[in-house]
C-alpha positions as CSV (number, residue, x, y, z in Angstrom):
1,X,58.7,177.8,71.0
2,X,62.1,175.8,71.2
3,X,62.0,174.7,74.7
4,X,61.1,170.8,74.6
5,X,59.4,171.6,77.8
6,X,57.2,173.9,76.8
7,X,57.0,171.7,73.7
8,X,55.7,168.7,75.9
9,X,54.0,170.7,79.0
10,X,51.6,172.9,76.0
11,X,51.3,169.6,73.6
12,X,50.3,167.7,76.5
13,X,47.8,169.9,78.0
14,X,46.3,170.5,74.7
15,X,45.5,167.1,74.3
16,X,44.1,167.2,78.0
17,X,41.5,170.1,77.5
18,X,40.5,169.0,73.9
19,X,39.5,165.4,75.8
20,X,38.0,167.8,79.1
21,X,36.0,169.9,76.5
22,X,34.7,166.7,74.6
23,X,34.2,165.2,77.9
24,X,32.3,168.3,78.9
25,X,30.3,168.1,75.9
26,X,29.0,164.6,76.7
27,X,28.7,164.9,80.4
28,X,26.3,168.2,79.8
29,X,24.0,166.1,77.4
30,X,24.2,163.2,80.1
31,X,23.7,165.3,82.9
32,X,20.5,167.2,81.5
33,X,18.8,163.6,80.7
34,X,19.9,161.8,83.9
35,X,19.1,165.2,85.9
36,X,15.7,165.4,84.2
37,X,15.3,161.5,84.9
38,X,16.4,162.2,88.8
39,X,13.8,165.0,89.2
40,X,10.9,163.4,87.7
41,X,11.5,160.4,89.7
42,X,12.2,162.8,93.2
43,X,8.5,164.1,92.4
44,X,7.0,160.6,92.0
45,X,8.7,159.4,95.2
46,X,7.5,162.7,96.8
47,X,3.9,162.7,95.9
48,X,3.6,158.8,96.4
49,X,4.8,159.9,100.2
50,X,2.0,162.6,100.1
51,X,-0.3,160.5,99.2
52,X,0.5,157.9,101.9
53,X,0.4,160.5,104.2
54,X,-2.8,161.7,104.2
55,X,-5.5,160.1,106.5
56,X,-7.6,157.0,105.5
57,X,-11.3,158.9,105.6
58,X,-11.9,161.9,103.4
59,X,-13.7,162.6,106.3
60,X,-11.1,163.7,108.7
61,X,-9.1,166.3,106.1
62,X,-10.1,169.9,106.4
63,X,-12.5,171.5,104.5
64,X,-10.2,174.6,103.7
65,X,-6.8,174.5,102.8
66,X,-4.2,173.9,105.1
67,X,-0.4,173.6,105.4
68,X,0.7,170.5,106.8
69,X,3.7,170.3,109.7
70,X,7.4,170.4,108.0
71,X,8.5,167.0,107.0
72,X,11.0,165.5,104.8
73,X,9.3,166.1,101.4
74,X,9.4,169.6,101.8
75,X,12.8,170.9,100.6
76,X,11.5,174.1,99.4
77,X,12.4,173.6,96.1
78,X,9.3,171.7,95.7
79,X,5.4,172.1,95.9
80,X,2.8,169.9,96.2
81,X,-0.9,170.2,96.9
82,X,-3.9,167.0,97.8
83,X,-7.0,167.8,96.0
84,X,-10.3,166.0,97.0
85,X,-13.1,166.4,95.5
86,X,-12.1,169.9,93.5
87,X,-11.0,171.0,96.5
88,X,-7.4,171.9,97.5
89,X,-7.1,170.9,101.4
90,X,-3.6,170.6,101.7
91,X,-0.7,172.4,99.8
92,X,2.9,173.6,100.7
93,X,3.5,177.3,101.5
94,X,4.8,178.2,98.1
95,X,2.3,176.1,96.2
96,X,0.2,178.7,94.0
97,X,-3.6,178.5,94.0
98,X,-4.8,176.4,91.2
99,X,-4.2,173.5,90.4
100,X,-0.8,172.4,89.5
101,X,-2.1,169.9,86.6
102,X,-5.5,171.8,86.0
103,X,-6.5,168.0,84.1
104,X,-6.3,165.9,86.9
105,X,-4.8,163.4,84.9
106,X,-2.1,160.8,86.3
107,X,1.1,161.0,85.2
108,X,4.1,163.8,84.4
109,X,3.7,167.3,82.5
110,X,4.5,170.0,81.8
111,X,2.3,173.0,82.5
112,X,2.4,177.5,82.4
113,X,1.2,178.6,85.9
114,X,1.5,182.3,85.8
115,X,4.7,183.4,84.2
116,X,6.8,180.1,85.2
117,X,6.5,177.0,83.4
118,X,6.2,173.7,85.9
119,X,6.9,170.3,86.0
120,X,4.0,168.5,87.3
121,X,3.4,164.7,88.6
122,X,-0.1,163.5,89.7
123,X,-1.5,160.9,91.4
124,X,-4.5,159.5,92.2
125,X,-6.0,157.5,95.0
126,X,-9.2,156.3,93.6
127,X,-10.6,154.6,96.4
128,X,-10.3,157.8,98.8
129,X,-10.7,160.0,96.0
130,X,-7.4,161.5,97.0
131,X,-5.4,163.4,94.1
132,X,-2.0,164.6,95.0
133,X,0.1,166.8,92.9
134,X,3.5,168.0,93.1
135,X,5.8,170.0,91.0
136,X,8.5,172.3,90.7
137,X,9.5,175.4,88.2
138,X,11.3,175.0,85.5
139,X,13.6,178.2,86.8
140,X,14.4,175.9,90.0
141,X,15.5,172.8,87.4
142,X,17.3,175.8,85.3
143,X,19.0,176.7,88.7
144,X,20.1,173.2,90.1
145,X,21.8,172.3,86.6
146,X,23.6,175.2,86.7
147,X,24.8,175.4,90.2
148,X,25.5,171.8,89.1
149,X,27.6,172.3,86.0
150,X,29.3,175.3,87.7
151,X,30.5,173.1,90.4
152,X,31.4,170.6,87.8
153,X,33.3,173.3,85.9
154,X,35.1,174.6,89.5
155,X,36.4,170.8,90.3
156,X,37.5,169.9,86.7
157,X,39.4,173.4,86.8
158,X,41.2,172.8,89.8
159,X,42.1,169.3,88.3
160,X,43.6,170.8,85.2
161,X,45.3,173.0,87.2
162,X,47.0,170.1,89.8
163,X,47.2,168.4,86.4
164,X,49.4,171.0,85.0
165,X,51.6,171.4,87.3
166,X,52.5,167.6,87.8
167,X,53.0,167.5,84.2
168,X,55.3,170.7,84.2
169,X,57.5,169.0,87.4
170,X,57.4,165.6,85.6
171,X,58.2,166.8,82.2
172,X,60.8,169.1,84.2
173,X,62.7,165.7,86.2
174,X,62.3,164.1,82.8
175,X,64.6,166.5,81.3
176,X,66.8,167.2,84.2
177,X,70.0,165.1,82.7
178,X,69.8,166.8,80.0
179,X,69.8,170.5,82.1
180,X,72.9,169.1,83.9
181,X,74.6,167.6,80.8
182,X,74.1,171.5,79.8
183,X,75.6,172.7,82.9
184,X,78.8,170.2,82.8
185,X,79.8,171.7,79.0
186,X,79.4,175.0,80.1
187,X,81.7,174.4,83.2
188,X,84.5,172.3,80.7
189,X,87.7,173.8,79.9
190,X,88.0,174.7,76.5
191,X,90.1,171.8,75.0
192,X,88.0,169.3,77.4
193,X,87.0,166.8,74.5
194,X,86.0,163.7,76.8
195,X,82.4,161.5,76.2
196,X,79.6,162.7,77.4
197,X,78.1,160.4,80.6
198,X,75.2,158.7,78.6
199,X,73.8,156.2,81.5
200,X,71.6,159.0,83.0
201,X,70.3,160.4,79.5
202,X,66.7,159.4,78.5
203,X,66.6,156.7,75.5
204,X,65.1,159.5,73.1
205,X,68.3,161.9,73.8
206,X,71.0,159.4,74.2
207,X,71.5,158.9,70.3
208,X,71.8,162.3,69.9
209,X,74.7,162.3,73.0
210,X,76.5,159.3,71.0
211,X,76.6,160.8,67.9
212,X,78.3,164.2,69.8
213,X,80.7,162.0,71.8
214,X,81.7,160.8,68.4
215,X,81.7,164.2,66.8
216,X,84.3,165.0,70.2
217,X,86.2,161.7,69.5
218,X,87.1,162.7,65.9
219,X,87.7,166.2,66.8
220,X,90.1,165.4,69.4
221,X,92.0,163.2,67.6
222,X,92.2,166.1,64.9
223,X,93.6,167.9,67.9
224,X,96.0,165.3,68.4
225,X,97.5,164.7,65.5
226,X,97.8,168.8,65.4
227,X,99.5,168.8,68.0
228,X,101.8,165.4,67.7
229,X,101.9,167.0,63.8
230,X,103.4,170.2,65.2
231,X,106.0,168.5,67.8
232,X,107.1,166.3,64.9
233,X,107.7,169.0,62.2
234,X,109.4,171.2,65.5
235,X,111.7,168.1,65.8
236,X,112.2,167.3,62.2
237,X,113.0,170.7,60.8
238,X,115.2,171.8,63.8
239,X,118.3,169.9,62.2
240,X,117.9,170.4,58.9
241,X,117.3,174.1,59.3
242,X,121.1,174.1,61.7
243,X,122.6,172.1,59.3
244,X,121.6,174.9,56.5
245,X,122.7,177.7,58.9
246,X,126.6,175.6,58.9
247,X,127.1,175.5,55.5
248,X,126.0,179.2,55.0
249,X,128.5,180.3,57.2
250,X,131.3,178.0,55.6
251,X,130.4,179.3,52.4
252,X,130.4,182.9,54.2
253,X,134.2,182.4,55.0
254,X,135.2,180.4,52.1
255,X,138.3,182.1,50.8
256,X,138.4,180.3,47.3
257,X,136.0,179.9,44.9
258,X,136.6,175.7,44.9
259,X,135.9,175.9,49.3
260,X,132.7,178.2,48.2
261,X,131.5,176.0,45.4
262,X,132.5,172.8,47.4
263,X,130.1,174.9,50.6
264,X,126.8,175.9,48.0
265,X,126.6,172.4,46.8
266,X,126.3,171.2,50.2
267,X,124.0,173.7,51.0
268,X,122.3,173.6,47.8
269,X,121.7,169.8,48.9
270,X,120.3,170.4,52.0
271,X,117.9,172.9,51.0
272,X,116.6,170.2,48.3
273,X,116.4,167.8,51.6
274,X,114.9,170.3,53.7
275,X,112.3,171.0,50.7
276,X,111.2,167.5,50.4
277,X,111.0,166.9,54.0
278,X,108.8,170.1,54.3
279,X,106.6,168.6,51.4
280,X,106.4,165.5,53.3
281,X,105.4,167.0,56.7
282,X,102.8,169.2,54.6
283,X,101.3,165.4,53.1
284,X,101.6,164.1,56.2
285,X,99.0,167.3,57.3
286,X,96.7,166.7,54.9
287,X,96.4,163.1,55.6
288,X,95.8,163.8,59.0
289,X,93.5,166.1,58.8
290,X,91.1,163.0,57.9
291,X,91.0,161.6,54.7
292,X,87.9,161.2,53.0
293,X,86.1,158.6,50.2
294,X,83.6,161.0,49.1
295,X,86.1,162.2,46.5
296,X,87.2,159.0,45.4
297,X,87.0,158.1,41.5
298,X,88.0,156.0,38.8
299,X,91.9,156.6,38.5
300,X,94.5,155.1,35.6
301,X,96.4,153.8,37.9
302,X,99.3,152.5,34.8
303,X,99.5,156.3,33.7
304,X,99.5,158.3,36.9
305,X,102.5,155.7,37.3
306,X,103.9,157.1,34.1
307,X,103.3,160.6,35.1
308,X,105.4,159.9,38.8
309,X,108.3,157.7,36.8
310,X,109.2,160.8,34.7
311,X,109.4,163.2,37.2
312,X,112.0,160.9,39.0
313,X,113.9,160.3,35.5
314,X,116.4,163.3,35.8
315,X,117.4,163.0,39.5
316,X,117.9,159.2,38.8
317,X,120.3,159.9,35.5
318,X,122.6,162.3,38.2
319,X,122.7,159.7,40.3
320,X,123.5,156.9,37.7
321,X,120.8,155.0,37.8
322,X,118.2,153.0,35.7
323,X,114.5,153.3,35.7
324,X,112.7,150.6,34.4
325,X,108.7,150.8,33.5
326,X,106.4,147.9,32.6
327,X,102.7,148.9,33.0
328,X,99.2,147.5,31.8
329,X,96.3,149.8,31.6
330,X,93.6,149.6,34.8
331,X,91.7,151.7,36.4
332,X,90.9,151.6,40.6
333,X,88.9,153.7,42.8
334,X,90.9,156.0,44.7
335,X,92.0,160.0,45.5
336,X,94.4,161.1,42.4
337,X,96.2,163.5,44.7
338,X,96.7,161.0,47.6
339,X,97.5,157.9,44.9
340,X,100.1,160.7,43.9
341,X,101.8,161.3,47.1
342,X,102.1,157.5,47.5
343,X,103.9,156.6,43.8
344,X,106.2,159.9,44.7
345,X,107.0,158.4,48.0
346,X,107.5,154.5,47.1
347,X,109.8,155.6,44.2
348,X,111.4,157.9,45.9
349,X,112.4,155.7,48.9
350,X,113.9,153.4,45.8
351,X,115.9,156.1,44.2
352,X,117.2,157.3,47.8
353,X,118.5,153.6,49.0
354,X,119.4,152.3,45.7
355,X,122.9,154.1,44.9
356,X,124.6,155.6,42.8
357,X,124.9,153.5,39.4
358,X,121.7,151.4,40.9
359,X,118.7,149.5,39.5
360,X,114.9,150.4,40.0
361,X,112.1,148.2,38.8
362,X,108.7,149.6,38.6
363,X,105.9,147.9,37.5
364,X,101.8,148.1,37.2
365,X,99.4,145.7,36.3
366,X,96.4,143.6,37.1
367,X,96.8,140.7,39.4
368,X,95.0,138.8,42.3
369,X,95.6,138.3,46.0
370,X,93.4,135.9,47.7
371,X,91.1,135.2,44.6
372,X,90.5,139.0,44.5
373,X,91.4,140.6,41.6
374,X,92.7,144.4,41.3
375,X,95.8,146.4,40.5
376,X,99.5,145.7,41.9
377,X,102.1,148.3,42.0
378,X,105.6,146.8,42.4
379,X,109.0,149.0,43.3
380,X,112.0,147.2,43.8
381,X,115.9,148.3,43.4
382,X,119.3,146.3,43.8
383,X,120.3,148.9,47.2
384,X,121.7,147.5,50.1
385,X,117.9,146.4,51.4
386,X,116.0,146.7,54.7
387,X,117.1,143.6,57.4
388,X,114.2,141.3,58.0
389,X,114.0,142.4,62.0
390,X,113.2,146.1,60.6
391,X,110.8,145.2,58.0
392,X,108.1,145.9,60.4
393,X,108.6,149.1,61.3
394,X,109.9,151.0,58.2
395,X,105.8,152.0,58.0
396,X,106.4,153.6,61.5
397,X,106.3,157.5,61.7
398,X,110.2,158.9,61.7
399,X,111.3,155.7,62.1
400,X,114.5,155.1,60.2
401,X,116.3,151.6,60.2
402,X,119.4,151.8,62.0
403,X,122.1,151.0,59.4
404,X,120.4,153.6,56.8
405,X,122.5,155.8,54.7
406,X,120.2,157.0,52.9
407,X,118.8,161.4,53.1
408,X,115.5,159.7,54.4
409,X,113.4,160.8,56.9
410,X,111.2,158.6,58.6
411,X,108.4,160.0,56.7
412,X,107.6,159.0,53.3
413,X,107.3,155.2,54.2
414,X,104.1,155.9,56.9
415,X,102.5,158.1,54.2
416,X,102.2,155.1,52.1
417,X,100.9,152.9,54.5
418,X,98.5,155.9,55.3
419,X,97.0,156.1,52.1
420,X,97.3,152.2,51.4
421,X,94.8,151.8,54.8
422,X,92.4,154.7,53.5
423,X,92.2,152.9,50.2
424,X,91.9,149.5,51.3
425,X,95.2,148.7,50.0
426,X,97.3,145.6,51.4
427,X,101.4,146.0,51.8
428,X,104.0,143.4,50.8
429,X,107.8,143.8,51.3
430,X,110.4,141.5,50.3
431,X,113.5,140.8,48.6
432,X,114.7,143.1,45.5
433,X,116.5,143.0,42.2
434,X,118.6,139.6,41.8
435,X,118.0,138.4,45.2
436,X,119.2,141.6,46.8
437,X,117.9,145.2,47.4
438,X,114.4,145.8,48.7
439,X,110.8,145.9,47.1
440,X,107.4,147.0,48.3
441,X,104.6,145.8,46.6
442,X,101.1,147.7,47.1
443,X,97.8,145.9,45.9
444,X,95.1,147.7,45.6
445,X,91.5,145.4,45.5
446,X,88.8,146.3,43.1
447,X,87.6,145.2,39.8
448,X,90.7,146.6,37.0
449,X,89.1,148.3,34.2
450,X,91.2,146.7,31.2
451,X,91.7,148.8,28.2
């Protein structure tokens, strides 16, 4: 059964009938002593009144038996007789002929009359000589306890029924925000990711609601960035993609072989622009998508540094420029891939601003920050730098200081700062290479592993 109501309605009524049935149990053991007790005391009571009843002279009682006038000892589940002298002269309709305790003998017992078995109490008025007996069958007890227990049965039947059903409608409103909550995600429109309403949920539910308002919080802002992802890479690729289309056609119509060399190399630089702003929007996917620590590791961060500086070495010789390297071995916890896309896109921004004939420092090594020690990754050139009023906002997505030159796209800068956050890494920006230029220096916190 998965319903939690039927969960809760069956668990709860189990517990109630196993407590009934013990409860039973008991109350039948009780019931046959204290119903026993009752009886034997109801035919004390009844043959002391016999007894009292009958007249103060022997004398005046008849010499054959007779039965006495109705009254309130005879119920007729009972019979009694008044012996005197060995002779029975008074007895109730249903009393048998002998005597009901043939010994005479004060006091309960239990005697066979015929085919029923009797209970029997006797008493004795010694001054009259007066014996009075009165008894019932045992089938009559038998009968009473079970019309008794059968009643008993009938009333706690109809309470477990009553019982039931208040438990089904309680355990039914219990559960009724939880049936609506149901009702309101069916009726949502498929891309409805809002919170849940938590205020009407029971205390044991409402985790589970928080932790699915979460789960809808991270999925819509997947949905988000999809979407702001997918208006950006519209935006970003529509010119690039034009500016392609021109020089095709100028090459198309170029009527010397100088106007159609002059047209490919223009075109063969904007597909290399187009490429790397495609591999940027792709990164820029990825990161969205939700970066994770659970694949983080130990990473070299001085040779993956290596690795990125000589991939840039032979666009930076066609551009006339100089690449300088100084690293020191350590290792930092981090994503390879993602510490990748970040050393690609810090040097690259370098190479890009720094001009042709320009300088580019890059360095790696351990160092502190705030009495922490870790890793520092420095990149700074001799270009034409970033003006202090746009420092802030060169980590902004697409944004692109207003005097640039460069074939930058907005991009590459908001990637590192991306990764830097997801690997609790801490941004610096400054002045460059002889007091001029730009630098951006990226710390990463952690203990270095020193070779």
């Amino acid at each position: 059964m998965n319903s939690i109501r039927g969960r809760l309605t069956l668990a709860l009524l189990l517990c109630i009938v196993l407590s009934w049935m013990t409860w039973l149990c008991w109350q039948a053991m009780q019931m046959n002593r204290e119903q026993t007790g009752l009886w034997d005391a109801s035919l004390r009571d009844i043959g002391t009144q016999v007894l009292r009843s009958m007249p103060d002279s022997v004398t005046q009682l008849p010499n054959a038996p007779t039965q006495p006038q109705p009254s309130r000892f005879q119920d007729g589940k009972m019979s009694f007789q008044v012996w005197v002298d060995g002779r029975n002269v008074v007895h109730s309709p249903a009393a048998p002929a002998g005597p009901l305790k043939p010994d005479f003998r004060d006091g309960f017992g239990t005697h066979r009359i015929g085919d029923d078995m009797w209970r029997v109490y006797s008493i004795t008025d010694r001054k009259r000589g007066i014996v009075a007996q009165v008894g019932r069958t045992q089938a009559t007890l038998n009968r009473e306890l079970h019309n008794l227990k059968r009643l008993s049965l009938a009333v706690a039947a109809l309470i477990f029924s009553l019982l039931g059903l208040m438990i089904w409608i309680v355990v039914r409103w219990s559960l009724a925000p939880v049936t609506a909550l149901h009702d309101s995600l069916l009726a949502r429109r498929p891309l409805d990711l809002t919170p849940l309403p938590t205020e009407a949920m029971p205390t044991e539910v409402r985790p589970l609601v928080d932790s699915f308002n979460k789960l809808l919080a991270r999925v819509d802002a997947a949905v988000q960035n999809e979407r702001r992802f997918t208006a950006d890479a519209a935006h970003e690729l529509r010119t690039p993609l034009a500016v392609l289309a021109a020089h095709t056609d100028v090459a198309l119509r170029a009527t010397t072989i100088e106007e159609k060399d002059a047209a490919l190399r223009r075109l063969s630089s904007g597909v290399q622009r187009s490429a790397r702003l495609s591999e940027q929007l792709l990164d820029l996917a990825r990161l969205d998508a939700g970066a994770s620590t659970e694949g983080f590791g130990q990473v070299d961060l001085s040779e993956l540094v290596v690795l990125v500086v000589r991939d840039f070495e032979a666009l930076a010789r066609d551009r006339g420029q100089h690449i300088s390297l100084q690293t020191e071995p350590g290792a930092i916890l981090g994503d390879i891939d993602q510490l990748g896309i970040l050393l690609r896109n810090v040097i690259d921004n370098a190479v890009c601003y720094a001009g042709e004939g320009g300088q580019i420092a890059v360095s790696c090594r351990p160092g502190r920050s705030n009495d922490i020690r870790g890793m520092r990754l420095e990149v700074a050139d001799d270009g034409p730098g970033v003006a202090e009023e746009d420092r802030a906002r060169i980590f902004d997505r697409f944004y692109r200081a207003p005097r640039s030159t460069g074939r930058g796209s907005g991009i590459g800068l908001s990637l590192v700062a991306q990764i830097a956050q997801s690997h609790g890494a801490c941004i610096e920006v400054g002045p460059g290479l002889k007091g001029r230029g730009f630098a951006i220096s990226v710390f990463f916190a952690g203990a270095a592993a020193e070779h």
